[in-house]
C-alpha positions as CSV (number, residue, x, y, z in Angstrom):
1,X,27.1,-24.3,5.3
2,X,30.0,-23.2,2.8
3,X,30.8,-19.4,2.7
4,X,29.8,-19.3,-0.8
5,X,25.9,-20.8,0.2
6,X,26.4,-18.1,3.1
7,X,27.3,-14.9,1.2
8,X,24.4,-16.0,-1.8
9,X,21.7,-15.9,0.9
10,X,22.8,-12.2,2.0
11,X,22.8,-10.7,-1.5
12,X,19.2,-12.4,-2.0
13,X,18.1,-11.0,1.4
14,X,20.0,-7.6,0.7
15,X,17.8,-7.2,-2.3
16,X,14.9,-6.8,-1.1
17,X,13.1,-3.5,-0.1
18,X,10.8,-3.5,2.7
19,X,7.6,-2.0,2.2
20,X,5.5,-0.1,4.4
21,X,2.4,-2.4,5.9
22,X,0.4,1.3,6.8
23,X,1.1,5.1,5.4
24,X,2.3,7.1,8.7
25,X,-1.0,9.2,8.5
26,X,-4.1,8.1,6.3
27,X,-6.4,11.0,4.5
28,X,-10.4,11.0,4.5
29,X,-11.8,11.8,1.1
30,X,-12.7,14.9,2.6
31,X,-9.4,15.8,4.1
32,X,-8.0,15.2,0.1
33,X,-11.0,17.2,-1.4
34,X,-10.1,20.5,1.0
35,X,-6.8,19.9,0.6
36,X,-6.5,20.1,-3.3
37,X,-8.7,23.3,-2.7
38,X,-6.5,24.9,-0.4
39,X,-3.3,24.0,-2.7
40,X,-5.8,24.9,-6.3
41,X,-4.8,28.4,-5.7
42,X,-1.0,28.3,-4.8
43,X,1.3,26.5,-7.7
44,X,4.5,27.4,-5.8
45,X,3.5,24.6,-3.2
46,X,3.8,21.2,-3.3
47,X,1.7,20.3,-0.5
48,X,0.9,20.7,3.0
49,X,3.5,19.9,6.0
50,X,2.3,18.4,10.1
51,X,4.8,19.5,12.5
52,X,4.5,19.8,16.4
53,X,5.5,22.5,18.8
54,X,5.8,22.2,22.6
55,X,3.3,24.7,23.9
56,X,0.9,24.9,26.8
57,X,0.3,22.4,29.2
58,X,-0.4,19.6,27.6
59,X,3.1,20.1,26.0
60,X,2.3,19.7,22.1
61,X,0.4,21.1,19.9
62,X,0.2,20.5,16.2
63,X,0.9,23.2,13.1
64,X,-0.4,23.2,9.6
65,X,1.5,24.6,6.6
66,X,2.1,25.3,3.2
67,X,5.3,23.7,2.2
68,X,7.6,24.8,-1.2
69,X,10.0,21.9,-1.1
70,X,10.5,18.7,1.0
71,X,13.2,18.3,3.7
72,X,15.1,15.0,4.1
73,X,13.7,14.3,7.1
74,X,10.0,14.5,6.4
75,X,7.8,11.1,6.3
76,X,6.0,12.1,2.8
77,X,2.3,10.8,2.7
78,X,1.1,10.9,-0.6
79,X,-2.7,9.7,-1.0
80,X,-5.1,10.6,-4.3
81,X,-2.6,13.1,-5.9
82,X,-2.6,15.1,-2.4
83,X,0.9,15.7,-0.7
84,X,1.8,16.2,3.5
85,X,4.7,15.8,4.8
86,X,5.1,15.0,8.4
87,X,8.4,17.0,10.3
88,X,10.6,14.4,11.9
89,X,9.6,15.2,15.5
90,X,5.9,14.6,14.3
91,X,5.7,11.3,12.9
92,X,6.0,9.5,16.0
93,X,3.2,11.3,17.7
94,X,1.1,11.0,14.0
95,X,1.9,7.4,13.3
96,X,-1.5,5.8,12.1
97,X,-3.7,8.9,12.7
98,X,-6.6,9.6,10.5
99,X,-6.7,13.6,9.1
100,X,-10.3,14.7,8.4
101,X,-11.8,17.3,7.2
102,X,-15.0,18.7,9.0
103,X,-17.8,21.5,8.5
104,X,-20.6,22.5,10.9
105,X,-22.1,25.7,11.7
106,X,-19.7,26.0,15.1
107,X,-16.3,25.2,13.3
108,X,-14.4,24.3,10.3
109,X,-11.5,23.1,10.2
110,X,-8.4,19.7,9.2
């Protein structure tokens, strides 16, 4: 193989952008609906950012909040106009969960 055949193979390869086969956390219609509620109210968000705290003893558990601008380390899910942003040390532990959005007369809640 010549070096010229060789270096027009890399460029061709180089080119291409690899796309994600599955978002890092899928939203239920319901999950999107409560969402644009919450965020209806607040203009100076953008969306809603998943992080993860060690705490108890099960070692993690999992915060919810409003976000004004976007760190260069979240995973950004954007699904039906709705934005969240996962924290770095999240999207491990939330790669290819499903967020819902559930009421019944003993809770509400994401």
């Amino acid at each position: 193989m010549s070096a010229s055949m060789v270096r027009a193979t890399v460029r061709a390869v180089s080119k291409r952008k690899i796309l994600a086969t599955r978002a890092a956390l899928t939203l239920t219609p319901s999950a999107v609906s409560k969402i644009r509620v919450l965020l209806q109210d607040k203009p100076e968000y953008i969306g809603l950012k998943v992080g993860v705290r060690t705490r108890g003893c099960n070692g993690l558990t999992y915060t919810l909040d409003y976000t004004k601008d976007r760190d260069k380390s979240d995973e950004e899910v954007l699904q039906d106009g709705v934005r969240v942003f996962i924290e770095k040390k999240a999207q491990l532990t939330l790669l290819g969960t499903e967020m819902d959005f559930v009421e019944s007369k003993l809770s509400i809640g994401i």
